[in-house]
C-alpha positions as a printed NumPy array, in Angstrom:
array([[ -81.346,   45.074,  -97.257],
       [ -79.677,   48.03 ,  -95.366],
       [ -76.497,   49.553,  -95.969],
       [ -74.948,   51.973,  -92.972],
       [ -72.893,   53.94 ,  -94.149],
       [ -70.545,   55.444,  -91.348],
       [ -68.697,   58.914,  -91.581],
       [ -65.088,   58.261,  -92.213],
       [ -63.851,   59.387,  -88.154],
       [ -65.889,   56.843,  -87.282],
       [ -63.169,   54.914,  -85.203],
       [ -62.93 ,   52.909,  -82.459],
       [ -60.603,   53.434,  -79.233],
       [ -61.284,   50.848,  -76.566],
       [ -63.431,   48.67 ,  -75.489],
       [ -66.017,   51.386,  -74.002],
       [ -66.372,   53.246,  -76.947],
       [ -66.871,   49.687,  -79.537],
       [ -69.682,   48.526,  -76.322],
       [ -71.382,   52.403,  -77.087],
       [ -71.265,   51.905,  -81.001],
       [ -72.411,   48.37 ,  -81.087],
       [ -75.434,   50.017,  -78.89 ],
       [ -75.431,   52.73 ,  -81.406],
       [ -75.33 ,   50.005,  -85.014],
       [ -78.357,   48.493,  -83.591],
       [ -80.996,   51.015,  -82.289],
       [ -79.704,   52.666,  -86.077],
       [ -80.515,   49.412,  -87.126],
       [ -84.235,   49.64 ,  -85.295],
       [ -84.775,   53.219,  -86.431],
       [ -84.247,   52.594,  -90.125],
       [ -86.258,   49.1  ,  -90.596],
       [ -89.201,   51.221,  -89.201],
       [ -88.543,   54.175,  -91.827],
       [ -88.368,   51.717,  -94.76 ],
       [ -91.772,   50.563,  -93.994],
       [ -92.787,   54.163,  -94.913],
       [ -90.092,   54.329,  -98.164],
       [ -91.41 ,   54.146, -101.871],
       [ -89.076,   54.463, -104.8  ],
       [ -90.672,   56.911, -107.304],
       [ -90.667,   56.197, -111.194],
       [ -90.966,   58.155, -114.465],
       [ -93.433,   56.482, -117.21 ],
       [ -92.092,   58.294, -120.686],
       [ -93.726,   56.971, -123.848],
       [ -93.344,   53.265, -124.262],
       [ -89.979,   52.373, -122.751],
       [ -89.429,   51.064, -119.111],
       [ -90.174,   53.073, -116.128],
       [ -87.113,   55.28 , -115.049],
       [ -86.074,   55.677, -111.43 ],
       [ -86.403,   58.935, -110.382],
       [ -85.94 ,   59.435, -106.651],
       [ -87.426,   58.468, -103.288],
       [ -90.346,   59.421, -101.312],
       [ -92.114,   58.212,  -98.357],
       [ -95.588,   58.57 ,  -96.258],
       [ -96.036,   61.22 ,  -93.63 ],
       [ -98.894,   63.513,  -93.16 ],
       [-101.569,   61.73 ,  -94.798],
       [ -99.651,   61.975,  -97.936],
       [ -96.493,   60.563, -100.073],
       [ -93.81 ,   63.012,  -99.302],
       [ -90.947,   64.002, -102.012],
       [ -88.904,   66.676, -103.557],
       [ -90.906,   68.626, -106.079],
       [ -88.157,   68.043, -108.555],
       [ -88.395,   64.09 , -108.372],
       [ -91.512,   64.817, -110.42 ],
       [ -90.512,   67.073, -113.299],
       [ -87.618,   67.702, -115.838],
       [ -86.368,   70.864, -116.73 ],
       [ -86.243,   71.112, -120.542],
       [ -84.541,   74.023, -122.587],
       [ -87.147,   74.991, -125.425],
       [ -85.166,   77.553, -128.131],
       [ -85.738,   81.48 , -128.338],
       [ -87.485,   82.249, -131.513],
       [ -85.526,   85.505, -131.236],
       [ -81.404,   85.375, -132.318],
       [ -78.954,   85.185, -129.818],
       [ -81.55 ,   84.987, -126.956],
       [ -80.58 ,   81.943, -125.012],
       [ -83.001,   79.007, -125.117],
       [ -85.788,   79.281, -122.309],
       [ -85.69 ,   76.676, -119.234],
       [ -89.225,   75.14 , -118.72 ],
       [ -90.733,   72.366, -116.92 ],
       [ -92.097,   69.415, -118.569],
       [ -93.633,   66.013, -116.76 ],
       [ -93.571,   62.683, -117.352],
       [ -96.696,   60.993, -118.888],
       [ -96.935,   59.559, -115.435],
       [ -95.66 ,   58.486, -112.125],
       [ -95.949,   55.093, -110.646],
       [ -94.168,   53.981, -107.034],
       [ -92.166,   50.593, -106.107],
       [ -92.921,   49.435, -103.179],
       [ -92.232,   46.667, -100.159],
       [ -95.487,   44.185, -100.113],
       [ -96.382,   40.992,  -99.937],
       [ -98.604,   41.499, -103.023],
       [ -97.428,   40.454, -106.295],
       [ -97.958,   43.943, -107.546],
       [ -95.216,   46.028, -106.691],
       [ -95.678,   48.905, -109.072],
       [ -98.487,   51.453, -107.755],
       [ -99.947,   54.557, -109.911],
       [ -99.562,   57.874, -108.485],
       [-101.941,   60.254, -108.839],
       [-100.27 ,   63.282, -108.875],
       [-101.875,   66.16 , -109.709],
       [ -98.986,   68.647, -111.22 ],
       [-101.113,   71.764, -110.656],
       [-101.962,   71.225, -107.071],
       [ -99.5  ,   68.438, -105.624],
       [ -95.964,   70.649, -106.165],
       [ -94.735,   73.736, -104.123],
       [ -92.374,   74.331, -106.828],
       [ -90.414,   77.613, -104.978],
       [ -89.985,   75.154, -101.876],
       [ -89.199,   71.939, -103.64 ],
       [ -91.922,   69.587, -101.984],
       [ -94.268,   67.503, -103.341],
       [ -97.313,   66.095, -101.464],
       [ -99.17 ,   63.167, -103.337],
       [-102.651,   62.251, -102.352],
       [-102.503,   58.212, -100.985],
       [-105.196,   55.614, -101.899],
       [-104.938,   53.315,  -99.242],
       [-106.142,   50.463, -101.046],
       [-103.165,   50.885, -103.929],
       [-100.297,   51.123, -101.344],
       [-101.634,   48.347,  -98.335],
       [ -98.586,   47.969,  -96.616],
       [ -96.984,   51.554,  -96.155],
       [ -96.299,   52.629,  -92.693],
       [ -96.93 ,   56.744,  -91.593],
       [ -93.335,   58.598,  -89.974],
       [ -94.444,   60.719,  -87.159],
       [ -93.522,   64.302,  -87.193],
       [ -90.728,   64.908,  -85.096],
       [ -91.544,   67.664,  -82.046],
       [ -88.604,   68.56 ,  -80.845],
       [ -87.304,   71.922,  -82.141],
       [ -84.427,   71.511,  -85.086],
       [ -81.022,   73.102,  -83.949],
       [ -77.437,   73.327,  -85.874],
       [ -75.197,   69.823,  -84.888],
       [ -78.37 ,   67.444,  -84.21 ],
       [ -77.498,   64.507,  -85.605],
       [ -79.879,   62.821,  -88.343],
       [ -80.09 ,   59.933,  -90.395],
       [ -80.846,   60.343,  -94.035],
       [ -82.302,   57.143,  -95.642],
       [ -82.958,   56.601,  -99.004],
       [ -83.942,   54.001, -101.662],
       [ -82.381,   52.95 , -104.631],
       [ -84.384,   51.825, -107.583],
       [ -84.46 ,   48.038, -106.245],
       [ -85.998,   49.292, -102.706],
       [ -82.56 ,   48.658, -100.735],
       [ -82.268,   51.292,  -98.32 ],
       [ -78.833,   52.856,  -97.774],
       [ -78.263,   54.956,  -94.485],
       [ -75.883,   58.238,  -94.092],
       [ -75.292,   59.444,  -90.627],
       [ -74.925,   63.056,  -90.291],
       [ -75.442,   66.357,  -88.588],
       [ -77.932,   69.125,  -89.39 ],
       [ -75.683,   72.386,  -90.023],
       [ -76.344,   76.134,  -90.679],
       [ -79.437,   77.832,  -92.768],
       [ -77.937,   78.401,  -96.461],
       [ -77.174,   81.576,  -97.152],
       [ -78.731,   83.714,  -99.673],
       [ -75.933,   83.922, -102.244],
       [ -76.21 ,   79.999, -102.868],
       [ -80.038,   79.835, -102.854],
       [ -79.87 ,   82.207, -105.789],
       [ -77.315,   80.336, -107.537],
       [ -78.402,   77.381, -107.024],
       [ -82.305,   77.896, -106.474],
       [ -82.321,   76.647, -103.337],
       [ -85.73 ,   77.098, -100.991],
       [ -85.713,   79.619,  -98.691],
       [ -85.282,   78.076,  -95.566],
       [ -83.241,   75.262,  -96.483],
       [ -80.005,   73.725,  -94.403],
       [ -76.786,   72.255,  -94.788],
       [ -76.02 ,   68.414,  -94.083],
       [ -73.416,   66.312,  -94.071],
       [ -74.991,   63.167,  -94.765],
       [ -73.902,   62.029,  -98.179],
       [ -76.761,   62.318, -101.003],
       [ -76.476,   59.176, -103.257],
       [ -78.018,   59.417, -106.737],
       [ -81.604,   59.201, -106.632],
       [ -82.232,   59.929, -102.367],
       [ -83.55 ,   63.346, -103.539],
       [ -86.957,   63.404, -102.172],
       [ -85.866,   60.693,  -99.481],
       [ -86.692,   61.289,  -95.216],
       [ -84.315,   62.584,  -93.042],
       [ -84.884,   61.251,  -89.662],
       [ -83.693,   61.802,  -85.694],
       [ -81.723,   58.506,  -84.984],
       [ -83.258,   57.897,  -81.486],
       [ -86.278,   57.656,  -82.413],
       [ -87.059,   57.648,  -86.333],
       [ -89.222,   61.307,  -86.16 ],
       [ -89.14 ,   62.936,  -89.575],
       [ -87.27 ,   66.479,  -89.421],
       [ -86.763,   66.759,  -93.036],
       [ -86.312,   66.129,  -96.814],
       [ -83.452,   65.035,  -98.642],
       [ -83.119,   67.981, -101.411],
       [ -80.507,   66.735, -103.241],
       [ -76.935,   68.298, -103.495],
       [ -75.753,   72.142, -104.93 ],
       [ -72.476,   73.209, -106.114],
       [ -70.81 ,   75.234, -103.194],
       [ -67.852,   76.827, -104.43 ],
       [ -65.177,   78.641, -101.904],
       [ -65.922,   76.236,  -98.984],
       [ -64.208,   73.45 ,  -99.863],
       [ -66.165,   70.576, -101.045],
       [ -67.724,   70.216, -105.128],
       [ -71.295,   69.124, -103.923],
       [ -73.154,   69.911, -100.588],
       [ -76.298,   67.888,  -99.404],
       [ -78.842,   70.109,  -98.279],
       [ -82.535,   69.321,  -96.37 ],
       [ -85.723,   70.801,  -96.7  ],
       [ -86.393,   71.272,  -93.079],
       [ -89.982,   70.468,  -91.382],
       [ -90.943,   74.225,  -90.716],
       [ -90.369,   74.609,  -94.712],
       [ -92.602,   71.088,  -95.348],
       [ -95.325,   72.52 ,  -92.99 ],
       [ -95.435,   76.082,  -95.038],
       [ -95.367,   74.2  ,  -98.354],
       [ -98.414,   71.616,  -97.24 ],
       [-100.348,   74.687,  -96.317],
       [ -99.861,   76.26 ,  -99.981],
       [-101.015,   73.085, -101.454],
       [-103.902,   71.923,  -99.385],
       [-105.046,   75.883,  -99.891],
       [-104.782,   75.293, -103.755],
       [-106.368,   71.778, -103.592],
       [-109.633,   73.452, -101.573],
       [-109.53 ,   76.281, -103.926],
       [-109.294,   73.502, -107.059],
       [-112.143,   71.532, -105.185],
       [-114.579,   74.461, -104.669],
       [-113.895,   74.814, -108.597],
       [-114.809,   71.528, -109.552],
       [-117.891,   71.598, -106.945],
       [-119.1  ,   75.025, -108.542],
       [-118.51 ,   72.953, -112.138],
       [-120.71 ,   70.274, -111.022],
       [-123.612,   72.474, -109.867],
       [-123.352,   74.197, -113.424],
       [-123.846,   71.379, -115.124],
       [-126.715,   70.137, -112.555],
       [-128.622,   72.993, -112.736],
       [-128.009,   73.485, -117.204],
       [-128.962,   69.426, -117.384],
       [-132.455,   70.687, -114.976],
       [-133.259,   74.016, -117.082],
       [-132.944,   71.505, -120.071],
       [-135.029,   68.979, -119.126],
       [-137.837,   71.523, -117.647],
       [-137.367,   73.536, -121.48 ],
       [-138.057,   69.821, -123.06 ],
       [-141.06 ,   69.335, -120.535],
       [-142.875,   72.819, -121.469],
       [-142.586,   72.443, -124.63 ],
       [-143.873,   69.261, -125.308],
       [-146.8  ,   70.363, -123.096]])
């Protein structure tokens, strides 16, 4: 199911203008049944209870795209010294599973996320490595190549936990400034948006609505005193995504050439072992 939902001046004037949004409502329409093809709703695993619904996410680049911060809880562990205040530390879930739309009976899906490699923490992305053969029916979102400029408009779609997809129209504003990244630990890099930001869209696409092109991620929403409103959405733009993927495909060669040199270790000790058992017996 798909939910629009239209920004309040939304109105209609004559008969021109309700011909132009009907045109409008359904290449929308198009644009976000292709994007939910590529949506997954993302899910905690804590202990023995049921999964908890977490955020969204969605394929692009080879990989299921999120917010870093879909993955992890901040916890507050207490100072062993008095009146230091307690210190803020991440902790993850025993493990992350995604819902997704398929004809299969299975609809859960493991993910196999990898908490030192997968997560550009200071940039708040996530890039999980896909198995094709867990998640059949996903569809990729092409990378939007047009250049990202203050008013575009942009679609932000996101998933709730039962897969229905739920639409904001918006505009792409201004770069946030530095004194709200720092309050509010914001990426560097990251934009304003007026799309709304539901309750679990963190981590969800933000799209072009002519043609469904991925220019962002959904961050979530910050406190912006002075301006006006309580919350403000704000998107991790595609320049930011493209900086983060290159940290973590560095640190997932660097964590492969590891493993490989591991391997080769224990090759070579398991050959010097069984040559030492050899000579002696001889």
């Amino acid at each position: 199911m798909i939910n629009l939902a239209k920004p309040q001046h939304a109105f209609l004037l004559n008969s021109r203008q309700t011909e132009n949004l009907q045109r409008e409502d359904m290449l929308t329409r198009m644009v976000v049944k292709h994007v939910h093809r590529s949506l997954v709703a993302i899910y905690a695993v804590v202990g023995p209870g049921a999964p908890i619904f977490r955020g969204s996410g969605f394929l692009a680049l080879g990989n299921i795209l999120t917010a870093a911060h879909v993955l992890y809880d901040m916890t507050e562990v207490p100072s062993p010294l008095v009146g230091e205040q307690p210190e803020r530390v991440i902790a993850y879930p025993d493990q992350m599973i995604a819902r997704i739309q398929t004809p299969l009976p299975q609809r859960f899906f493991p993910l196999d996320v990898n908490n030192e490699t997968d997560l550009d923490l200071s940039l708040n992305v996530a890039m999980i490595t896909l198995n094709p053969s867990s998640m059949p029916s996903l569809k990729e979102l092409e990378i939007s190549k047009q250049a990202l400029q203050p008013g575009d408009s942009c679609l932000c779609c996101g998933t709730d936990a039962n897969l229905e997809v739920i639409v904001s129209l918006g505009k792409v504003g201004n770069t946030v400034g530095q004194l709200y990244r720092e309050a509010s630990t914001l990426p560097h890099g990251a934009v304003y948006l007026s799309a709304r930001a539901d309750a679990g869209h963190s981590g969800c696409p933000i799209v072009r609505p002519i043609d469904g092109s991925l220019i962002g991620i959904l961050g979530g929403a910050f406190n912006c005193q002075g301006t006006g409103f309580t919350f403000v959405s704000y998107m991790i733009p595609l320049d930011v995504i493209m900086r983060a993927s290159n940290h973590i495909c560095t640190r997932r060669f660097a964590a492969s050439q590891v493993q490989d040199e591991a391997r080769e270790h224990d090759h070579n000790t398991q050959e010097d072992c069984l040559h030492a058992s050899e000579t002696s017996s001889n």
